[in-house]
KEPABA-320391 format. One record per residue: residue number from 1; y, z, x of N, C-alpha, C, O in turn. Coordinates in Angstrom, 1 decimal, decimal comma, always signed. Layout:
BEGIN
+-----+--------+--------+--------+---------+--------+--------+--------+--------+--------+--------+--------+--------+
!   n ! nnorth !    nup !  neast ! canorth !   caup ! caeast ! cnorth !    cup !  ceast ! onorth !    oup !  oeast !
+-----+--------+--------+--------+---------+--------+--------+--------+--------+--------+--------+--------+--------+
! NUM !      Y !      Z !      X !       Y !      Z !      X !      Y !      Z !      X !      Y !      Z !      X !
...
+-----+--------+--------+--------+---------+--------+--------+--------+--------+--------+--------+--------+--------+
***
This chain:
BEGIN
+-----+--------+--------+--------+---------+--------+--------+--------+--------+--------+--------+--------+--------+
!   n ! nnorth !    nup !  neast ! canorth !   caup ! caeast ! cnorth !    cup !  ceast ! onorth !    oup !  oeast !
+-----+--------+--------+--------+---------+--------+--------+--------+--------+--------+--------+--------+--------+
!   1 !  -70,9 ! -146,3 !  +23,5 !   -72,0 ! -145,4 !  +23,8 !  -73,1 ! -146,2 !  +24,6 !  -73,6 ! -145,8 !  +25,6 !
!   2 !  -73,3 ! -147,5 !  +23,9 !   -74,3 ! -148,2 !  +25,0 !  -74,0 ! -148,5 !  +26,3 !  -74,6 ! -148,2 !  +27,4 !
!   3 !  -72,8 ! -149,2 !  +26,1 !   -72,0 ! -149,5 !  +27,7 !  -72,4 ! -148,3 !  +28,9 !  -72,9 ! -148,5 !  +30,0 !
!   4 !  -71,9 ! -146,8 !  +28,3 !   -72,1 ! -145,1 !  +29,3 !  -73,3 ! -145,3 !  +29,5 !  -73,7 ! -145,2 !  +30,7 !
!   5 !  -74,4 ! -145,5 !  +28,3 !   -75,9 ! -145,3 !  +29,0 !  -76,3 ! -146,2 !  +30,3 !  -77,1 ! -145,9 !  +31,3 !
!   6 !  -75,6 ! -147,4 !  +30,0 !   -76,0 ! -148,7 !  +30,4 !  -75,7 ! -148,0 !  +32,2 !  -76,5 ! -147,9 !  +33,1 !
!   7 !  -74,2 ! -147,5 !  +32,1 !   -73,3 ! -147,2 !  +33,2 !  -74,3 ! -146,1 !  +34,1 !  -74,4 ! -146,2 !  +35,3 !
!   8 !  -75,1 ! -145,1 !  +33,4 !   -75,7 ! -143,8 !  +33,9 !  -76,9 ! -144,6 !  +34,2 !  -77,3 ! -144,2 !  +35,3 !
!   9 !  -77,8 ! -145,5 !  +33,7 !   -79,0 ! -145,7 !  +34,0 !  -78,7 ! -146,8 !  +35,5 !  -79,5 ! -146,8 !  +36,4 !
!  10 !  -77,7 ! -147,5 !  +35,5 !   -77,5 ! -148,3 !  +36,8 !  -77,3 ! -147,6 !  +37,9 !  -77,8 ! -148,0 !  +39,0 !
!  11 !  -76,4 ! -146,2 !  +37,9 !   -76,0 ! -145,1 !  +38,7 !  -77,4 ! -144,4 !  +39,3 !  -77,6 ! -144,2 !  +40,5 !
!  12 !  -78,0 ! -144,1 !  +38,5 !   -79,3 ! -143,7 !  +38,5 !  -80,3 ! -144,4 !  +39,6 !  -81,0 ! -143,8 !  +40,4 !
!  13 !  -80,2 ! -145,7 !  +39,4 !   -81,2 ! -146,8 !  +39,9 !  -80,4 ! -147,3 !  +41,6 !  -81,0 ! -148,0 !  +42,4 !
!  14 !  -79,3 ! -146,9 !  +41,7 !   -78,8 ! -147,1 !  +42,8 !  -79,1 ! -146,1 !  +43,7 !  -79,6 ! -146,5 !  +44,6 !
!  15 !  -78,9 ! -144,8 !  +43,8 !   -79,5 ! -143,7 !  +43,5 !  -80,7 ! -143,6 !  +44,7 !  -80,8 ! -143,4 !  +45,9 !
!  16 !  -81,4 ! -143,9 !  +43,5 !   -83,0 ! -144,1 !  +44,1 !  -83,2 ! -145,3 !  +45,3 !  -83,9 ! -145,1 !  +46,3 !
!  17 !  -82,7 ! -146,3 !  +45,1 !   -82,8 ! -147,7 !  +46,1 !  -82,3 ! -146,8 !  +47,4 !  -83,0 ! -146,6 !  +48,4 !
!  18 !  -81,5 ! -146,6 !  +47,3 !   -81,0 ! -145,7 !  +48,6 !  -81,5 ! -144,6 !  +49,0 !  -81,5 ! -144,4 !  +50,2 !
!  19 !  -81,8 ! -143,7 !  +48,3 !   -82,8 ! -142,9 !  +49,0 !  -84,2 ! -143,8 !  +49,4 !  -84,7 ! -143,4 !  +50,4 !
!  20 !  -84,6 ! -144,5 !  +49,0 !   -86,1 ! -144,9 !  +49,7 !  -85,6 ! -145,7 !  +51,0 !  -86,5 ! -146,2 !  +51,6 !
!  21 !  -84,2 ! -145,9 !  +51,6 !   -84,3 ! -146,9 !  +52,8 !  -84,0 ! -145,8 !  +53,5 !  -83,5 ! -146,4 !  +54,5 !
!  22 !  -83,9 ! -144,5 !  +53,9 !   -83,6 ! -143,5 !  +54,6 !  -84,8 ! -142,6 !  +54,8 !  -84,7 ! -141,5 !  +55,3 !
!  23 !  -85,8 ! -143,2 !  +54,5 !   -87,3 ! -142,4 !  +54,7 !  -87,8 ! -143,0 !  +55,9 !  -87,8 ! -144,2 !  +56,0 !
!  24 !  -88,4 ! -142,3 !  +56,7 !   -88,7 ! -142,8 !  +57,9 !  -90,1 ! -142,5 !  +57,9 !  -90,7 ! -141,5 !  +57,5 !
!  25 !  -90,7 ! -143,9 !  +58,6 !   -92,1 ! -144,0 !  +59,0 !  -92,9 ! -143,0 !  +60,1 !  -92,4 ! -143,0 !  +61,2 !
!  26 !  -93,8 ! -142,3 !  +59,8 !   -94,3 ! -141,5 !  +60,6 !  -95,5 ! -141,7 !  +61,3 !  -96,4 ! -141,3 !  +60,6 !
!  27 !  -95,9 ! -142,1 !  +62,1 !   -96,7 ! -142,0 !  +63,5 !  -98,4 ! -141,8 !  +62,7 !  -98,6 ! -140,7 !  +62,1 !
!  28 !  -99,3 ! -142,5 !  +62,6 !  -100,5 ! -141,4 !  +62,6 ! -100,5 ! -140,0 !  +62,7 !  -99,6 ! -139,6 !  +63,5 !
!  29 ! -101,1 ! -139,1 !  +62,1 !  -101,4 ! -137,3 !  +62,6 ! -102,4 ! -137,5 !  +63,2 ! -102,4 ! -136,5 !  +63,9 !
!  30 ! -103,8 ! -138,5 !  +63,5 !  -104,8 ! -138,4 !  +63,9 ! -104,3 ! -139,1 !  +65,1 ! -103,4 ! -140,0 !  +65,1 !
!  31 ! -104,9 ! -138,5 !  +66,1 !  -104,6 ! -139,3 !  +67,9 ! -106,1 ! -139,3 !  +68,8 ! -106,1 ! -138,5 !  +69,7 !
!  32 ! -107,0 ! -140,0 !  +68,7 !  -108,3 ! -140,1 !  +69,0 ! -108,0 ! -140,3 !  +70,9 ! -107,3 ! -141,2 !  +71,4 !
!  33 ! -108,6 ! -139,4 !  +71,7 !  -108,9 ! -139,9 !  +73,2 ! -110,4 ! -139,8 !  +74,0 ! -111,4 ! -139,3 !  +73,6 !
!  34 ! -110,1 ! -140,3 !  +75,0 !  -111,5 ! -139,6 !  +75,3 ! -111,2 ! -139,0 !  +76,9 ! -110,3 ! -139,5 !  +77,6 !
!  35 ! -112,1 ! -137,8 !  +77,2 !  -111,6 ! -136,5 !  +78,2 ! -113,1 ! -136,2 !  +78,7 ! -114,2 ! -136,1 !  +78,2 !
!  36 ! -112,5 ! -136,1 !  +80,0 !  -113,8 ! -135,4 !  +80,7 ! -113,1 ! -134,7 !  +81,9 ! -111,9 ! -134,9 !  +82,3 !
!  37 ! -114,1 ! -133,8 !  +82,7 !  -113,8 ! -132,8 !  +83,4 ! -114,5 ! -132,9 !  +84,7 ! -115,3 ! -133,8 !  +84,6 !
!  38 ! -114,6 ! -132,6 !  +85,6 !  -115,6 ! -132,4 !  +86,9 ! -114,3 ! -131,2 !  +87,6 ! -113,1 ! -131,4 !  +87,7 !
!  39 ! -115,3 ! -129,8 !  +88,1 !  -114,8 ! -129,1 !  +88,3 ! -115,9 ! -128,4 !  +89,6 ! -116,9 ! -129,1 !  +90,1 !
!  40 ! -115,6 ! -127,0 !  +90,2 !  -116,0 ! -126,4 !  +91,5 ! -116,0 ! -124,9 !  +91,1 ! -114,9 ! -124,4 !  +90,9 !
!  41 ! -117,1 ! -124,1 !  +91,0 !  -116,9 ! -123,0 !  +90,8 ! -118,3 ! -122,3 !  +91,9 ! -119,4 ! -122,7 !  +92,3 !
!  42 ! -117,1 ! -120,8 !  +92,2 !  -118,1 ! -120,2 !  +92,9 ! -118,5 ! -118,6 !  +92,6 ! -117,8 ! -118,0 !  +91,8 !
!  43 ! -119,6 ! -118,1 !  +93,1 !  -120,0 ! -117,1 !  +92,3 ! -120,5 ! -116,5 !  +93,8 ! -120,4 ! -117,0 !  +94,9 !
!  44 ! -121,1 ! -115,0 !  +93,2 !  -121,5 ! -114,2 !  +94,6 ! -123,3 ! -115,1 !  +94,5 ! -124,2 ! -115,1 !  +93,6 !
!  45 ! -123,0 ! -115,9 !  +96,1 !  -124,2 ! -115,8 !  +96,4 ! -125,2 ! -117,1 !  +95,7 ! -126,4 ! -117,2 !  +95,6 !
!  46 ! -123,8 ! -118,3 !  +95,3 !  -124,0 ! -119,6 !  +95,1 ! -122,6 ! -120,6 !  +94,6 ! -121,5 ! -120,4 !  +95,0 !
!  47 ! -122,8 ! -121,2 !  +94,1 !  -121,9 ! -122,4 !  +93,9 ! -122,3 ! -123,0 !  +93,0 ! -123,5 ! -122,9 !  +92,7 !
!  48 ! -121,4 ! -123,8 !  +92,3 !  -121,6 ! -124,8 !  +91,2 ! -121,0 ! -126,2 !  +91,1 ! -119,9 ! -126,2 !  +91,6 !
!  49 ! -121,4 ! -127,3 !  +90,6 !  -120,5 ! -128,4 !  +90,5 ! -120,4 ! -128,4 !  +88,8 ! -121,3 ! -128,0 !  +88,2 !
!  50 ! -119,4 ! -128,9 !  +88,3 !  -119,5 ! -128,5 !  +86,6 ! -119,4 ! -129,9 !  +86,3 ! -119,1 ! -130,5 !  +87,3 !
!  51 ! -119,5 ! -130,6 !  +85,3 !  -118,5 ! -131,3 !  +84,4 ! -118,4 ! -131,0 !  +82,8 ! -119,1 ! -130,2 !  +82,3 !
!  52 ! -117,8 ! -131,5 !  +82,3 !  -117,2 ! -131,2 !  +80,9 ! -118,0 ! -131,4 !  +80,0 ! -118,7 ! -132,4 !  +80,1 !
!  53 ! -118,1 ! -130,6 !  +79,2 !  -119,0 ! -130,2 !  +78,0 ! -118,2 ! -130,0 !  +76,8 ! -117,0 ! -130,1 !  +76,7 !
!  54 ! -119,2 ! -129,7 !  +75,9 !  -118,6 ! -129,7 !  +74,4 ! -117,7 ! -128,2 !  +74,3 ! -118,0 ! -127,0 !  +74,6 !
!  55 ! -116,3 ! -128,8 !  +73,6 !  -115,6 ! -126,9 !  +73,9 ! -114,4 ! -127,0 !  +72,7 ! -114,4 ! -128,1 !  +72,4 !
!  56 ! -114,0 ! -126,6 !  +72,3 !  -113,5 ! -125,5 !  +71,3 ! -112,1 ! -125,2 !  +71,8 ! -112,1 ! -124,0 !  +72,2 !
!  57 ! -110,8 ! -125,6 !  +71,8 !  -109,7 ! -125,2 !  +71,8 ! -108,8 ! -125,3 !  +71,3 ! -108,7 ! -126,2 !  +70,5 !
!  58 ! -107,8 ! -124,6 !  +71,5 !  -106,2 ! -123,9 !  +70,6 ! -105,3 ! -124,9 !  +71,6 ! -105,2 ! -124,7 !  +72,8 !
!  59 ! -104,8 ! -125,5 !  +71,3 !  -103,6 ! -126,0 !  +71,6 ! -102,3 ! -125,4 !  +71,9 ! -101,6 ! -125,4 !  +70,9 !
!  60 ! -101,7 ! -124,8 !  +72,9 !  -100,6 ! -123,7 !  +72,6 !  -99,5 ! -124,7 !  +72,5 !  -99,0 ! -124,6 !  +71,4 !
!  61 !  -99,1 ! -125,7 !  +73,4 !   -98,5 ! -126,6 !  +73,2 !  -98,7 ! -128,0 !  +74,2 !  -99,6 ! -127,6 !  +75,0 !
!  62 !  -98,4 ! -129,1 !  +74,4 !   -98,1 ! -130,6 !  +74,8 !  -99,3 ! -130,0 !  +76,1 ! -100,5 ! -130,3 !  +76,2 !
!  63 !  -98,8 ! -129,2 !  +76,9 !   -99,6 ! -129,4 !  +78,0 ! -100,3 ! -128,0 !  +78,3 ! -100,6 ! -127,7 !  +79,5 !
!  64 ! -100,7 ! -127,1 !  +77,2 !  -102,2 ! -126,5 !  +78,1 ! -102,6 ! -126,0 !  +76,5 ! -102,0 ! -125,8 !  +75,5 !
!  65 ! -104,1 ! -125,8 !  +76,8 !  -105,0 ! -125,6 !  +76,3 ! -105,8 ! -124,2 !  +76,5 ! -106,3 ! -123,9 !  +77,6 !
!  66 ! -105,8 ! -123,5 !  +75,7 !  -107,1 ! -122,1 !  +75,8 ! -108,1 ! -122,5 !  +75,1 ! -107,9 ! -122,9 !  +73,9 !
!  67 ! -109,4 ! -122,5 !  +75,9 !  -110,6 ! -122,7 !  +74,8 ! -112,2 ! -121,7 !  +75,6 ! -112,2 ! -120,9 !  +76,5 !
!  68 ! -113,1 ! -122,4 !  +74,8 !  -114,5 ! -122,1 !  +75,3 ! -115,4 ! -123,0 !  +75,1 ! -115,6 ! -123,4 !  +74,0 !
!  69 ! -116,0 ! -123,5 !  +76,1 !  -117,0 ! -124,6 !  +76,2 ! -118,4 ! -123,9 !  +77,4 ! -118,7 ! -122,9 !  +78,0 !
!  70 ! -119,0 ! -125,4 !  +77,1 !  -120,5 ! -125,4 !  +77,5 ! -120,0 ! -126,3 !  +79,2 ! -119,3 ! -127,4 !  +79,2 !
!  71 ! -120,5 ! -125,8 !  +80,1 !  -120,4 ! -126,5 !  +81,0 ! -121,8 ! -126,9 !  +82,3 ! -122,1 ! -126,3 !  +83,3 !
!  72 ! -122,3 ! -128,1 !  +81,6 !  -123,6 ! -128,5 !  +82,4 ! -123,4 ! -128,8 !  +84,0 ! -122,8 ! -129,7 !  +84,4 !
!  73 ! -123,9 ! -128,2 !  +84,5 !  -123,7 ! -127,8 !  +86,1 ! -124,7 ! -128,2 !  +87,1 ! -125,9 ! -128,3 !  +86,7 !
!  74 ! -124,4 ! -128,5 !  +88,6 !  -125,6 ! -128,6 !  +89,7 ! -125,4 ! -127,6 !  +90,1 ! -124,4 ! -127,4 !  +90,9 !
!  75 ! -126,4 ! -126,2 !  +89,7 !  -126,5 ! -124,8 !  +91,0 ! -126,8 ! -124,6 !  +92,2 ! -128,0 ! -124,4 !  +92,5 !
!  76 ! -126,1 ! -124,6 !  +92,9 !  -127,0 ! -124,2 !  +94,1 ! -127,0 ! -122,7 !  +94,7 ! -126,0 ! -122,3 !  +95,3 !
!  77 ! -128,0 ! -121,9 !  +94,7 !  -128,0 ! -121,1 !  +95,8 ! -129,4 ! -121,0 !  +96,6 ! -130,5 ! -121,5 !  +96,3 !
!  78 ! -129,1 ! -120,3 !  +97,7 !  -130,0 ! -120,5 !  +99,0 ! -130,8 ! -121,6 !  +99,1 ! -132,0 ! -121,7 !  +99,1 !
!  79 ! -129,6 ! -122,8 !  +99,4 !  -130,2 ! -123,8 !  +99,6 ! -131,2 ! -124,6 !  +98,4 ! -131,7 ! -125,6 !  +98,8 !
!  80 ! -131,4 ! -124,3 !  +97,3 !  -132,3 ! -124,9 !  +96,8 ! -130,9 ! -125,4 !  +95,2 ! -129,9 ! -124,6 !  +94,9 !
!  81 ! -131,1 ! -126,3 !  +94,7 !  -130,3 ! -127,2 !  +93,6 ! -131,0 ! -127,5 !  +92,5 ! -132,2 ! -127,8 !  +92,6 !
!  82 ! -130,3 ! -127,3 !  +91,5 !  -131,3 ! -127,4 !  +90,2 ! -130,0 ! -127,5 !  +89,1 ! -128,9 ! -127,3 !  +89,4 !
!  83 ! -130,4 ! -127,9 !  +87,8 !  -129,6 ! -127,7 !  +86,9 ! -129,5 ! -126,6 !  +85,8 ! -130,4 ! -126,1 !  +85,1 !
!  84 ! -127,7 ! -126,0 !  +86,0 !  -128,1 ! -125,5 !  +84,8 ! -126,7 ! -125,7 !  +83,9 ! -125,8 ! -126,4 !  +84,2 !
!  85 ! -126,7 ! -124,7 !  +82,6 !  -125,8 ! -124,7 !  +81,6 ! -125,1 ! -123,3 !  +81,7 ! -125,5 ! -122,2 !  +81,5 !
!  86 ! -124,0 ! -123,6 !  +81,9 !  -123,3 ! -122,6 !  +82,1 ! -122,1 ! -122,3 !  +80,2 ! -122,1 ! -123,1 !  +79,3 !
!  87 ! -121,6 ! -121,3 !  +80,3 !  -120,6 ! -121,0 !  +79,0 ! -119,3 ! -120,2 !  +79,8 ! -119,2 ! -119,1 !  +80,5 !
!  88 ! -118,4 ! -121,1 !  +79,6 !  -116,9 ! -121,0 !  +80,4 ! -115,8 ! -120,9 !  +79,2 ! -115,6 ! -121,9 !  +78,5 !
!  89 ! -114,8 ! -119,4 !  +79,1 !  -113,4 ! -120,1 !  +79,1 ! -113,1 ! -120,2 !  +80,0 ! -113,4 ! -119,9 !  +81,2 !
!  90 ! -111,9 ! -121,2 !  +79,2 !  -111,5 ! -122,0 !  +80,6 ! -109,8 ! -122,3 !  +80,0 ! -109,6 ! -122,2 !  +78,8 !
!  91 ! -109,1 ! -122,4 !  +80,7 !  -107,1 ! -122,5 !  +80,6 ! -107,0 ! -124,1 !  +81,1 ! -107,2 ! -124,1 !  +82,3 !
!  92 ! -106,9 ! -125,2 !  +80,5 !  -106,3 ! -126,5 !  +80,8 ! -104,8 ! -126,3 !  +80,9 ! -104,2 ! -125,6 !  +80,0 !
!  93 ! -104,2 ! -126,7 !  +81,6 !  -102,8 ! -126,9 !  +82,1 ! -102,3 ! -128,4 !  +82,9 ! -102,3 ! -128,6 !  +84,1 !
!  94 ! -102,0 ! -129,3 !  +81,9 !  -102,3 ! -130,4 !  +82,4 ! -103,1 ! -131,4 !  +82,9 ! -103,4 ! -132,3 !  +82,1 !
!  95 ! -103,4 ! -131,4 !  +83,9 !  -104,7 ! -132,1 !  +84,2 ! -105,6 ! -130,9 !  +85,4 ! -106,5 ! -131,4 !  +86,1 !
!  96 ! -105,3 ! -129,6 !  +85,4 !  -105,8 ! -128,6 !  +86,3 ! -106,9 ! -127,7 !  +85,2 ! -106,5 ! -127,7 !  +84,1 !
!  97 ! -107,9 ! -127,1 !  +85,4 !  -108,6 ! -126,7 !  +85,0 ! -108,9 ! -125,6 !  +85,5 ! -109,4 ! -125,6 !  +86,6 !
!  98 ! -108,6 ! -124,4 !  +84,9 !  -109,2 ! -123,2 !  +85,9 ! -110,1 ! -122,3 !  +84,4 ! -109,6 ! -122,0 !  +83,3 !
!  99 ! -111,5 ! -122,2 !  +84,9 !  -112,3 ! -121,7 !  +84,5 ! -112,9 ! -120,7 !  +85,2 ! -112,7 ! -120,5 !  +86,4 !
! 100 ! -114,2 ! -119,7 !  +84,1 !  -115,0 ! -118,6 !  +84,6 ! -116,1 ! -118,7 !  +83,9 ! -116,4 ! -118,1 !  +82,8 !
! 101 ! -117,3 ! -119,9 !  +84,9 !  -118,5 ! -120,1 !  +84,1 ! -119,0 ! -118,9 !  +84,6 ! -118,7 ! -118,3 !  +85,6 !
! 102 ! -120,3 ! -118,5 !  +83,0 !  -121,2 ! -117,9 !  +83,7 ! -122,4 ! -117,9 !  +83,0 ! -122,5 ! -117,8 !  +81,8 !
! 103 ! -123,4 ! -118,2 !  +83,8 !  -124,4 ! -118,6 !  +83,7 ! -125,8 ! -117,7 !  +83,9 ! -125,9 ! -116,7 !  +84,8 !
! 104 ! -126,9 ! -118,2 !  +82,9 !  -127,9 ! -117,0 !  +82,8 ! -128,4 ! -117,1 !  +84,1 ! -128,5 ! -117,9 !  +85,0 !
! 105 ! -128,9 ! -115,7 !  +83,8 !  -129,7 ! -114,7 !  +85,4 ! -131,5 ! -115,4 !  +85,3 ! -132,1 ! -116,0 !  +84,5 !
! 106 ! -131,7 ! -114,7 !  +86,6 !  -133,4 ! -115,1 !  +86,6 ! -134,0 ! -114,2 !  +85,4 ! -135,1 ! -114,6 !  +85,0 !
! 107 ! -133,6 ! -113,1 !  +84,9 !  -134,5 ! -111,8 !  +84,0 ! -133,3 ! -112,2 !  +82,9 ! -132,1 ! -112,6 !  +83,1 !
! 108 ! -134,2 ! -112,0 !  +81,9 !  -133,5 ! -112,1 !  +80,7 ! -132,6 ! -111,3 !  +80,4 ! -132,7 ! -110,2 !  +80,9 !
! 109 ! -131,6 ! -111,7 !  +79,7 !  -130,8 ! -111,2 !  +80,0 ! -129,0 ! -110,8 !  +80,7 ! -127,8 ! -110,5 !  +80,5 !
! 110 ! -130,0 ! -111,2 !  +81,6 !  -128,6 ! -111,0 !  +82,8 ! -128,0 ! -112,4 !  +83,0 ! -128,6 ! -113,5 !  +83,1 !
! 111 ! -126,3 ! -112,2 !  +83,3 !  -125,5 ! -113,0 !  +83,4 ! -124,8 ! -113,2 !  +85,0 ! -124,2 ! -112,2 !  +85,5 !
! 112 ! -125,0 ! -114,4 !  +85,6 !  -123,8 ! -114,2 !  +86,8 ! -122,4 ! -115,1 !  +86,5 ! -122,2 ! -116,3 !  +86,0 !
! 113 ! -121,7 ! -114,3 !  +87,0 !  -120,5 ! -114,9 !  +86,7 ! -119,4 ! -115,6 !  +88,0 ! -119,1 ! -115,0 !  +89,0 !
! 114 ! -119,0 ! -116,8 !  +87,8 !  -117,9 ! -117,2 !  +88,7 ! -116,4 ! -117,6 !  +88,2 ! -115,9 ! -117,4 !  +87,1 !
! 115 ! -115,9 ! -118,3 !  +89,4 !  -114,6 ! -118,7 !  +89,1 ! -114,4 ! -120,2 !  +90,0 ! -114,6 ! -120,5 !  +91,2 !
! 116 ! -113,8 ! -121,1 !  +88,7 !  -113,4 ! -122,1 !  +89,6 ! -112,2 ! -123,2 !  +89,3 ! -111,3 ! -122,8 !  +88,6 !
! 117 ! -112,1 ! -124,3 !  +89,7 !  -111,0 ! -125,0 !  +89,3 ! -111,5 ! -126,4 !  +89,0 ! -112,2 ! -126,8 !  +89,8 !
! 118 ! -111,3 ! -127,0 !  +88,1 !  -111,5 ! -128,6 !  +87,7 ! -110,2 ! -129,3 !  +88,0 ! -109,2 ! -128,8 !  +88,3 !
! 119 ! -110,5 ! -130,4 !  +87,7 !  -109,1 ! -131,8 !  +87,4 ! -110,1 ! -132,7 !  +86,1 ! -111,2 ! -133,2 !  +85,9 !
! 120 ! -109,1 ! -132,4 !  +85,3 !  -109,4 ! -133,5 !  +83,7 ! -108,6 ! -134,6 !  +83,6 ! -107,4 ! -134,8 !  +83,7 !
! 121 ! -109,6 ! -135,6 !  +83,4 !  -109,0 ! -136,8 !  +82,9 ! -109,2 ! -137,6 !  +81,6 ! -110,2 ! -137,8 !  +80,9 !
! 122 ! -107,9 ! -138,1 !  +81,4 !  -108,2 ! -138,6 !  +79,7 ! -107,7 ! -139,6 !  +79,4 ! -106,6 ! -139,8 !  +79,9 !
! 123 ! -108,3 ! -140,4 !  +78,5 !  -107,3 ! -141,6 !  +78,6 ! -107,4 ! -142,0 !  +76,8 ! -108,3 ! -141,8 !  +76,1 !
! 124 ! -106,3 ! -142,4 !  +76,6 !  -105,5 ! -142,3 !  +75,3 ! -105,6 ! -144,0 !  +74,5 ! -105,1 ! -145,1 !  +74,7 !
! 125 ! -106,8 ! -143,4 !  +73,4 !  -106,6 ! -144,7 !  +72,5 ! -105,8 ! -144,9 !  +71,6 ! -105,3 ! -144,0 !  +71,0 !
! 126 ! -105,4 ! -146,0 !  +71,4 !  -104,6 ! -146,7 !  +71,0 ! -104,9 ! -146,9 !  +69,3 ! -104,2 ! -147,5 !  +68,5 !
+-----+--------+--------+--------+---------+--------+--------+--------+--------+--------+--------+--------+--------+
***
């Protein structure tokens, strides 16, 4: 009787040793980078230079992105340049950016809207 338990508790313990060398090490889940944007958008009756702002997206997969961000801008129309804040979705695909900032009107209220394209760059900590 002792010898069988002896026999089941070794069987047991063998068992287990070998399942734990078949478990495989997994990567971090967290992946920290840092990303920025500089983009070109135009609208009726001015232009914009953008760069990347604080934004909000879904991941669809490896290479693009659907989101909504804030995009601080140089405006120009008729000739005169100023800053403003614009609110863009925007589709990342890679390193291409195509956005539709639009940015508040002179009268409260009102919104103009454009279209433009960026290039994002990012570089990956370790």
């Amino acid at each position: 009787m002792k010898s069988s338990i002896l026999l089941i508790i070794v069987i047991l313990l063998s068992f287990n040793g070998n399942g734990q060398e078949n478990i495989k090490k997994k990567g971090s889940p967290m992946k920290m980078s840092m990303e920025g944007m500089i983009g070109f958008s135009v609208g009726k009756d001015f232009y914009t230079i953008n760069v990347g702002g604080p934004a909000l997206f879904l991941n669809v997969n490896k290479d693009l992105k659907v989101g909504l961000g804030a995009l601080p801008s140089l405006y120009s129309s008729n000739g005169k340049f100023g800053p403003r804040l614009a609110m863009s979705p925007r589709v990342d695909y890679k390193n291409l950016v195509f956005m539709a900032p639009f940015f508040p009107g002179s009268s409260f209220g009102t919104w103009m809207g454009s279209i433009g394209l960026g290039y994002k760059f990012q570089k990956r900590m370790k």
